[in-house]
N, C-alpha and C positions, 0 to 999 in steps of 0.2 A: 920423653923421659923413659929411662929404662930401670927396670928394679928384675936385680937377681936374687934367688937366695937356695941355698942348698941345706939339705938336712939328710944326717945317714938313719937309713930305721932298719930295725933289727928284724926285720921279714921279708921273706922272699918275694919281690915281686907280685906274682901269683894273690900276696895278700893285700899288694897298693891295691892292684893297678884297677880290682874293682869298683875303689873308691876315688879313684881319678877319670875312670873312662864312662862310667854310670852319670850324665847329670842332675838324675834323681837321687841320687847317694851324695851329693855335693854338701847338703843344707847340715852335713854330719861336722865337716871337718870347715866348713865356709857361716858360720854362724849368722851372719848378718842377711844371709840369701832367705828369704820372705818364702817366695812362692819360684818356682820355676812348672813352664812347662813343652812339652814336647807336641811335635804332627804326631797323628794317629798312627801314619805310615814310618815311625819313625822304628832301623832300623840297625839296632843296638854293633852286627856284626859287620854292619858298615855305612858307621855317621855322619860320613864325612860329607858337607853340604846339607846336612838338616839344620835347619834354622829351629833357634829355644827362645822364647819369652822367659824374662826374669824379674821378679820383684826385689830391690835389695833396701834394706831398712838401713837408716842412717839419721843422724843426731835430728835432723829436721824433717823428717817424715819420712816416706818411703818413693822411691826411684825406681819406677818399668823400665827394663831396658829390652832390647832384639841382641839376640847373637847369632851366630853360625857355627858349628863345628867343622874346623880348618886341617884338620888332620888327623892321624889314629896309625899307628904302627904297635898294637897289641904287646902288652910288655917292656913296650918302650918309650913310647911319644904317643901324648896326645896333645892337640890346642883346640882352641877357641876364640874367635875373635868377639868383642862386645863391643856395639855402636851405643853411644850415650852422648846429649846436649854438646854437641861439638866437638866430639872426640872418638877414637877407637882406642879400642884395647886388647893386642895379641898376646895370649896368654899358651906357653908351651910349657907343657909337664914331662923332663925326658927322666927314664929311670933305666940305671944300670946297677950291674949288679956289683956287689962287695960282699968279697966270703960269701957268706951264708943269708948276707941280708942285701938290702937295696939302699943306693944313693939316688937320690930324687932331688933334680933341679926345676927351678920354676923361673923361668923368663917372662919378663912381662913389661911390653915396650905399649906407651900410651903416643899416639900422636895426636897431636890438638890440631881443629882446624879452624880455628877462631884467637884473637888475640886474648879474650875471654876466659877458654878452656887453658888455654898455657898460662895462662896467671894461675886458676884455680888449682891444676894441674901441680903448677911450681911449689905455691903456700901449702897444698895437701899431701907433696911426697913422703916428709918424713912419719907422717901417720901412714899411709899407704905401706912403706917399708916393714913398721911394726905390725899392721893387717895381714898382711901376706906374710908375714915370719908366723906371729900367732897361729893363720890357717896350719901353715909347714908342721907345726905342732902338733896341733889337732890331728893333723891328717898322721904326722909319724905314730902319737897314740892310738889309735882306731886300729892301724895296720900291724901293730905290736901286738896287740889285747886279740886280736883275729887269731896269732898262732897258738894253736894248742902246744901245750907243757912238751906232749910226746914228740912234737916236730919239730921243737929246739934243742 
């Protein structure tokens, strides 16, 4: 299953991309994210290959999952993969720029490895769809509210 969604925000880059490349900044604009946490040796200017624990709360209790961060092109692209109950989840944040502000796409391809997961997977996309749009909002408000009056 693949779910895209694009949103344009009225800030430069510079103002996402802290809160897309931090996954301590995430619980801002990802509401449902519990707890996350990082290695000690984790290596902000370059993550790629650090593994994160995450907590994510959901209608029926709360869900530990493992990830890994799968990529990092500063300003541009970041992802993430996340292994969960028979499934992964690559998640890519690319952002370019527009005028004066930034277009940020979110790709997010689940593959099931259970006949299980792809039922679940199937019955939960169109709630999935409106989670990851809501985040998209979140996240373009945050990045908005960031620029100061004088630097628009």
């Amino acid at each position: 299953m693949r779910i895209d969604c694009q949103v344009d925000i009225e800030a430069p880059a510079a103002h996402v991309w802290p809160y897309v490349s931090d996954p301590l900044q995430w619980h801002l604009w990802m509401p449902e994210l519990h707890q996350i946490s990082l290695p000690d040796d984790y290596d902000a200017h370059n993550p790629v290959g650090a593994s994160f624990r995450q907590t994510i709360r959901a209608r029926l209790g709360a869900s530990a999952t493992k990830g890994t961060i799968t990529s990092c092109s500063p300003l541009t692209h970041f992802g993430f993969r996340v292994e969960d109950r028979g499934a992964s989840q690559q998640v890519d944040l690319h952002l370019s720029p527009m005028g004066t502000g930034t277009c940020l796409s979110c790709e997010s391809q689940v593959t099931a490895t259970s006949i299980h997961a792809r039922l679940r997977y199937l019955l939960h996309s169109p709630f999935e769809v409106r989670r990851i749009s809501r985040q998209m909002s979140r996240l373009k408000q945050l990045a908005e509210e960031s620029v100061s009056p004088a630097a628009g």
